[in-house]
C-alpha positions as CSV (number, residue, x, y, z in Angstrom):
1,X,161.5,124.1,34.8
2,X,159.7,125.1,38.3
3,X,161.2,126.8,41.4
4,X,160.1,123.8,43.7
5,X,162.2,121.4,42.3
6,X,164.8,118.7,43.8
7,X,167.6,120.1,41.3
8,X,169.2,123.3,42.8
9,X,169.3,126.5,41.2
10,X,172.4,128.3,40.9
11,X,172.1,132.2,42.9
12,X,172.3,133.7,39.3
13,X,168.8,132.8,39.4
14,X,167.4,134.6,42.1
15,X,166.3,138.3,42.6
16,X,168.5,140.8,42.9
17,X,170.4,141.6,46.4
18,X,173.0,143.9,47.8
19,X,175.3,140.9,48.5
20,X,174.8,139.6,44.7
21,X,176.5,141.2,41.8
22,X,174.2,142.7,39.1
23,X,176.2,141.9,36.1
24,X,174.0,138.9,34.8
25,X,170.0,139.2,34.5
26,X,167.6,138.6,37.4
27,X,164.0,138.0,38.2
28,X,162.0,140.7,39.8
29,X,161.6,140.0,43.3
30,X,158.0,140.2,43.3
31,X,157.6,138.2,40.5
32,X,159.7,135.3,41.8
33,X,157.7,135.2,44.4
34,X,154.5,135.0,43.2
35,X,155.5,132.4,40.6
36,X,157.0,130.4,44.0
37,X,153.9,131.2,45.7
38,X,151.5,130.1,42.8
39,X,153.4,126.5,42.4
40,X,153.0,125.9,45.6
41,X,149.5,126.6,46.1
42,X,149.1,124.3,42.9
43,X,150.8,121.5,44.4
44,X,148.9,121.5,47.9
45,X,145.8,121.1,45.4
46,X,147.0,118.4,43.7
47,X,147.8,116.3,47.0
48,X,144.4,114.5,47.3
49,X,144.1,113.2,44.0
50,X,147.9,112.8,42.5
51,X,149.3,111.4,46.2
52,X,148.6,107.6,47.2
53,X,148.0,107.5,50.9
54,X,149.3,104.7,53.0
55,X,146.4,102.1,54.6
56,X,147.1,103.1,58.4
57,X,147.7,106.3,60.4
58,X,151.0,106.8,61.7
59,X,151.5,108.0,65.4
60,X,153.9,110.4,66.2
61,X,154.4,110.7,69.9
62,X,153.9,112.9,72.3
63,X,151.4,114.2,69.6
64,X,147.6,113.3,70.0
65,X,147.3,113.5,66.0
66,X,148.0,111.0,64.2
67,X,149.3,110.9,61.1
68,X,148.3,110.8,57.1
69,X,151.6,109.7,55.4
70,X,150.8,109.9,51.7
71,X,153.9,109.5,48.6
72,X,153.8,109.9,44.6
73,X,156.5,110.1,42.3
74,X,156.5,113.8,40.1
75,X,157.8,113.7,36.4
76,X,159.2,116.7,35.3
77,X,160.8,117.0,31.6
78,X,163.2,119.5,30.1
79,X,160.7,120.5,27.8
80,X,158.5,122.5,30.7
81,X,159.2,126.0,30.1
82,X,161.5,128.2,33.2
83,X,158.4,129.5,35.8
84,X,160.5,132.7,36.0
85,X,161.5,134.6,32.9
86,X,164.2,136.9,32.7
87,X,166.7,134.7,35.3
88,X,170.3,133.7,34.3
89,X,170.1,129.7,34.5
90,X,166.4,129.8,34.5
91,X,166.3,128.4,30.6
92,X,165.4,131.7,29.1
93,X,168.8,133.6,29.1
94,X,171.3,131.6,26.3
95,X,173.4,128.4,27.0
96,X,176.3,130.1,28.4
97,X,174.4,131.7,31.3
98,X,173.5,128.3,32.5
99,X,176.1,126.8,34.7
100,X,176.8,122.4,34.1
101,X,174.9,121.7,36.6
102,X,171.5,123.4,35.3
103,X,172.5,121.8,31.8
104,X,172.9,118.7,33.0
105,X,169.6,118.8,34.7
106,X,167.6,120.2,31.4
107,X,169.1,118.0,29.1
108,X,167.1,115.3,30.1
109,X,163.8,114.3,32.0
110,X,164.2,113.9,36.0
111,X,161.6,111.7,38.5
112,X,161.2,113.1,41.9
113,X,159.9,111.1,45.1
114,X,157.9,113.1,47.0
115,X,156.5,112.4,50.1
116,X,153.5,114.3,52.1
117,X,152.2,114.0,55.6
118,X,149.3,115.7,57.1
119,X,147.7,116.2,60.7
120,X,144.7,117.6,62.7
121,X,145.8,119.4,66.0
122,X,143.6,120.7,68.3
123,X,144.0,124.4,68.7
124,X,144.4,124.0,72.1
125,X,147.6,125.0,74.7
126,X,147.0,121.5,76.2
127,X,149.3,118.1,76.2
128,X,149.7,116.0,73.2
129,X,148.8,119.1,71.3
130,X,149.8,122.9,70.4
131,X,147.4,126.2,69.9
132,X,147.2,128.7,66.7
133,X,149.4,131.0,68.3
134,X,151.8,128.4,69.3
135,X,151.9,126.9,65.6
136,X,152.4,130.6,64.5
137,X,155.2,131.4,67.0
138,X,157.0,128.1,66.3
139,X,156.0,127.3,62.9
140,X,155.6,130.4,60.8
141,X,158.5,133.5,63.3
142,X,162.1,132.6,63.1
143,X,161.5,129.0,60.8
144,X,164.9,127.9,60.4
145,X,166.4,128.6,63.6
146,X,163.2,126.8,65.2
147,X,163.5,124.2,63.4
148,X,167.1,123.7,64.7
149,X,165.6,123.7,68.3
150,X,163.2,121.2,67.4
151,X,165.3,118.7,65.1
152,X,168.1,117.3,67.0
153,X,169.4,116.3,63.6
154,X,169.6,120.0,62.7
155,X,173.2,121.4,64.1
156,X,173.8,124.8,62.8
157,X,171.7,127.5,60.7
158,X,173.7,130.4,59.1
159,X,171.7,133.4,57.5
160,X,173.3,134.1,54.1
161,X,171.1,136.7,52.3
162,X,167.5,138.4,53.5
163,X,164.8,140.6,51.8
164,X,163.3,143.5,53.2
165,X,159.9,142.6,53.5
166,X,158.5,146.2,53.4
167,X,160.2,145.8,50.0
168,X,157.9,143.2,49.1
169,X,154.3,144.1,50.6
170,X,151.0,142.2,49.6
171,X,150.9,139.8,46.9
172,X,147.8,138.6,45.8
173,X,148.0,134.6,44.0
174,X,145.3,133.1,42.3
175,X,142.2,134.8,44.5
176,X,144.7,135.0,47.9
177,X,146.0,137.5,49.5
178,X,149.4,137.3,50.8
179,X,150.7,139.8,53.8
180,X,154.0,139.7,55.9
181,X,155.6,138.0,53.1
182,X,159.3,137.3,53.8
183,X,162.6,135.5,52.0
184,X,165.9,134.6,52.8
185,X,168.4,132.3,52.2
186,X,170.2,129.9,54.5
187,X,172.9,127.0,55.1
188,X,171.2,124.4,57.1
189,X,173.6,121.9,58.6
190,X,172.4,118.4,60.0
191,X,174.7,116.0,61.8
192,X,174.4,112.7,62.5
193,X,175.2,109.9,64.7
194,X,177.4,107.8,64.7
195,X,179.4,110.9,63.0
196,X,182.5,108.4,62.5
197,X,179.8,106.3,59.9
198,X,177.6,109.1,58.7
199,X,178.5,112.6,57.1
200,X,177.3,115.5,57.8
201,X,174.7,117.6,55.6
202,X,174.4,120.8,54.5
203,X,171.7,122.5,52.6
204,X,171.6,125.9,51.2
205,X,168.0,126.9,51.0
206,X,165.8,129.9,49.8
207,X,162.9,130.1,51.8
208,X,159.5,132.3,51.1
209,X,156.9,132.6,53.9
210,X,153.8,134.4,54.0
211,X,150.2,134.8,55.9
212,X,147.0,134.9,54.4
213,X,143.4,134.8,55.2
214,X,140.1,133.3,52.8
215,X,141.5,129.8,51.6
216,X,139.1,128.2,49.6
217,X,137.5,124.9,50.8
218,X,139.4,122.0,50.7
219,X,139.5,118.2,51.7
220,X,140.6,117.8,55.3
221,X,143.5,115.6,56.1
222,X,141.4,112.7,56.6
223,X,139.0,112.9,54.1
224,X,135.5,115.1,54.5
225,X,135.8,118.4,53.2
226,X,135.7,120.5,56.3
227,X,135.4,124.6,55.5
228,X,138.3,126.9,56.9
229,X,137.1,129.4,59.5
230,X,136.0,132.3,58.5
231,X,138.8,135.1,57.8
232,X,140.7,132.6,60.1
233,X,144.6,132.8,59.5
234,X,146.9,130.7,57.6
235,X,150.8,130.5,57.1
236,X,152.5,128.8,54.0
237,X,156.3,128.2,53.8
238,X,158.3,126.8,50.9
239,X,161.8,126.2,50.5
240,X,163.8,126.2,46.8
241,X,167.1,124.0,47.2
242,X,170.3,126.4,45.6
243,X,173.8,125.4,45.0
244,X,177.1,127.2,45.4
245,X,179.2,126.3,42.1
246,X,181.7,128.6,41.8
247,X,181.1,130.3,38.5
248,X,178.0,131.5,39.5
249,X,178.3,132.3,43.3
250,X,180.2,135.6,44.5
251,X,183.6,134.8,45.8
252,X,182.4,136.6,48.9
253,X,179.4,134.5,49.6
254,X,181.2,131.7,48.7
255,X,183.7,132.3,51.2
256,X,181.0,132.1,54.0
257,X,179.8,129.2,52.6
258,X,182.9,127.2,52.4
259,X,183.6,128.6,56.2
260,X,180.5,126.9,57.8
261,X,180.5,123.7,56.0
262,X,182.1,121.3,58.6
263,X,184.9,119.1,57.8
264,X,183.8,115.7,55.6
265,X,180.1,117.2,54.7
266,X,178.2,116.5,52.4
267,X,176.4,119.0,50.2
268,X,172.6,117.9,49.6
269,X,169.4,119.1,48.4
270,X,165.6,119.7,49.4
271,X,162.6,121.2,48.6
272,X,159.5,121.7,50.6
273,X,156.0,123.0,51.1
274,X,154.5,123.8,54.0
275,X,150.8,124.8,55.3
276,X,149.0,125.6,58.7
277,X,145.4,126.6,58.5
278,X,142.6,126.9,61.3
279,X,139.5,124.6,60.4
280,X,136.2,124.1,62.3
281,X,134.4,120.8,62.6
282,X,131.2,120.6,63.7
283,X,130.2,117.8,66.4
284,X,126.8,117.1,67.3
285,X,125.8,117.3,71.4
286,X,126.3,113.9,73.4
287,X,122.8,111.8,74.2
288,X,123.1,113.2,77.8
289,X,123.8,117.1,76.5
290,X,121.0,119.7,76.9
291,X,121.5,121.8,74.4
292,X,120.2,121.0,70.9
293,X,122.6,122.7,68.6
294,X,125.5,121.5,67.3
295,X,128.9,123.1,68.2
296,X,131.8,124.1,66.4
297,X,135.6,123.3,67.8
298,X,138.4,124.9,65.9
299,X,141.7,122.8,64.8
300,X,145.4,122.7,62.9
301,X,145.3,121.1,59.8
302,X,149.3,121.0,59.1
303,X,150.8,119.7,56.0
304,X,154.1,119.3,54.8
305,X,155.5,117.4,51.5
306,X,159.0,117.4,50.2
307,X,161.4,115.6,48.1
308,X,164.6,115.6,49.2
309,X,168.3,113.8,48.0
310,X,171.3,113.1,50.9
311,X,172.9,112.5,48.5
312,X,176.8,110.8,49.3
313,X,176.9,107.2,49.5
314,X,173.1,106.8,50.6
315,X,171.2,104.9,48.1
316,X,168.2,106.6,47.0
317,X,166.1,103.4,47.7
318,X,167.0,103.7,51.3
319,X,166.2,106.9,51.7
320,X,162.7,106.4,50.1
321,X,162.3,103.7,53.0
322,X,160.0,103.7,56.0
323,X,161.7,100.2,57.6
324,X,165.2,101.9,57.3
325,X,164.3,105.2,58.8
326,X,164.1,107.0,55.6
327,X,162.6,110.1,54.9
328,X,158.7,108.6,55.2
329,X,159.9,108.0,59.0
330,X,161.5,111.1,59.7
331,X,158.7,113.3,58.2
332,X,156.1,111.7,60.7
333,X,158.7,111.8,63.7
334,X,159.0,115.5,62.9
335,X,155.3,116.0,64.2
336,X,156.0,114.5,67.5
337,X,159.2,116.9,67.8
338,X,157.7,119.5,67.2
339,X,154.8,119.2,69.8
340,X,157.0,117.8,72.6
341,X,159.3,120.9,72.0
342,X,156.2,123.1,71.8
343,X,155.1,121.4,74.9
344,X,158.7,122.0,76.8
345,X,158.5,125.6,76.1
346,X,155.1,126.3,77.6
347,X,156.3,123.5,80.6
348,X,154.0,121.3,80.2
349,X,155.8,118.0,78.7
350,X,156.6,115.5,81.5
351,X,160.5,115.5,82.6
C-alpha cells in the first residue's frame, strides 16, 4: 500500500529515531523518503488528467487568485504491494507485525475522495497577493506552526519526533534534486465552534519537506502549459496520517500524546501534497507600448490536494460537500487565509 494514503500507519512503520525503540524492523530513512517523495511527485502529474475540475473559478478573498477546485475519487486495493520494504506494518514483515488496524485496512480494497485546488499568485509583496520569499517564509519554514497562525481552526501544534536534516542531505527523485530536506512528526489539534456541538480534532501527522530547482514543464493551473523559470526555486510538502494504537506506539510517546489531546476529541486522519513553484508568463506589449518585445512577469503557481476523514459522527457525504462547508470549501478558504495573514504580517491588509 503507499505512504500517501487516508489509512494511518502505525510508528512501527517509520524510520528509526532516538525516541522509537529498535526492537521491530524499520525503513531506512533515506529510503522512506524518497519513496514519499517519488509518490508524490507522481500524484501532482496525474492531477490534469485523473482530477475533474469544477465549471467555475472559486474566489477566495482577500486573494486576487482565484481558484481551480478540482476532485476525483482514488482506488487503492490490498493487492498493491507496501512502497517501503523492510517496515513492520508496511505488508512485508509477517502478520503478527501488523497491528488490527493495518489488517483491517489490507484486507480489503479502500476508495479515497480526494480533492485538489490550484492558484496563480503574483510574485509580488502587494495586496491581494504574496511574493516568493513570502510563500517560502510562510509556506515552506516552520509549516505546521504557520499554519496554526493562519487557520483559526487550528488550536494547538505539538512537536513529537524530528530528523536531523544534515542526516538526510540531497536526494535526487526521478531527474530532481532535492536539498534542505526535512521530517518530523506532529499532533495537530483543530477546534471548532460551537465546541458544545462539535468535537475537537486531532491529527498525528509525518510531514516531509524539501526544495528543489529544474521541474520539468508542466500544465499551469488553468490550462496552457506555461515553462517554470529557469533554475527558479520550488518547495514540496507532504504529510503521511499515523496513529497511536498502543501496541505499537512507545508508552513514552504515547503518554505525550494522550497529554495533549483535549478532553472529548476526536482522533482523525489526513494526508496531503503540497507544491509552490515560480512560473513566467509571457504577455505581449499594450497597443499604446513602445517597446516591441514581449515581457516576461514571474508568478506562484500553488497547489494543494488531500483526502482527509473527521471522522466522529460526521457523515462522510457532508464532508465531501461544498454547500455544507465541507472540505471543497475549506480548501479554497484556505487560500484567502493565508494571503490575508501574509498580508497582516507585512501591514498591509486593511484593519
Amino acid at each position: 500500500m503507499p505512504l500517501i494514503r487516508l489509512q494511518p500507519h502505525p510508528f512501527t512503520s517509520i524510520p528509526p529515531h532516538p525516541s522509537l525503540p529498535d526492537d521491530a524492523p524499520r525503513p531506512e530513512l533515506r529510503p522512506y523518503i524518497i519513496a514519499a517523495l517519488h509518490e508524490a511527485l507522481d500524484l501532482l502529474a496525474s492531477i490534469p488528467s485523473t482530477f475533474t475540475a469544477d465549471p467555475k473559478l472559486r474566489p477566495s478573498s482577500p486573494s486576487q487568485a482565484k481558484v481551480k477546485l478540482l476532485r476525483k475519487w482514488r482506488h487503492l486495493s490490498s493487492a498493491e504491494p507496501a512502497t517501503v520494504p523492510g517496515a513492520a506494518g508496511s505488508g512485508s514483515a509477517g502478520p503478527g507485525a501488523q497491528n488490527k488496524t493495518d489488517s483491517e485496512s489490507n484486507s480489503r480494497s479502500r476508495s479515497e475522495f480526494w480533492v485538489c485546488r490550484q492558484s496563480e499568485h503574483v510574485n509580488a509583496r502587494a495586496d491581494g497577493t504574496a511574493s516568493w520569499a513570502e510563500f517560502q517564509e510562510g509556506l515552506r519554514t516552520d509549516h505546521a506552526q504557520h499554519e496554526m497562525e493562519y487557520t483559526p481552526t487550528v488550536s494547538a501544534v505539538e512537536k513529537l519526533l524530528d530528523w536531523n536534516e544534515a542526516h538526510i542531505g540531497e536526494i535526487e527523485v526521478d531527474g530532481v534534486t532535492f536539498k534542505d530536506v526535512e521530517m518530523e512528526v506532529n499532533l495537530i489539534t483543530h477546534t471548532f465552534k460551537p465546541s458544545f456541538l462539535i468535537s475537537p480534532r486531532c491529527f498525528i501527522s509525518l510531514t516531509i519537506s524539501a526544495a528543489y530547482h529544474g521541474h520539468p514543464s508542466t500544465p499551469s493551473s488553468h490550462g496552457a502549459e506555461q515553462p517554470p523559470t529557469p533554475e527558479a526555486p520550488s518547495f514540496l510538502t507532504l504529510q503521511i496520517p499515523l496513529h497511536a494504537a498502543a501496541p505499537s506506539t512507545p508508552p513514552a510517546l504515547l503518554k505525550t500524546i494522550s497529554a495533549s489531546i483535549p478532553k472529548r476529541a476526536v482522533l482523525a486522519n489526513y494526508a496531503s501534497i503540497e507544491r509552490a513553484e515560480l512560473r513566467s508568463r509571457s504577455t505581449s506589449p499594450s497597443a499604446s507600448g513602445s517597446s516591441q518585445s514581449k515581457t516576461s512577469s514571474s508568478y506562484t503557481e500553488w497547489t494543494m490536494a488531500t483526502t482527509s476523514d473527521a471522522a466522529g459522527s460526521i457523515p462522510q457525504w457532508v464532508q465531501r460537500s461544498w454547500a455544507l462547508g465541507g472540505v471543497p470549501k475549506a480548501v479554497v478558504a484556505d487560500v484567502g487565509l493565508f494571503i490575508g495573514w501574509t498580508m497582516r504580517r507585512r501591514g498591509t491588509a486593511a484593519t
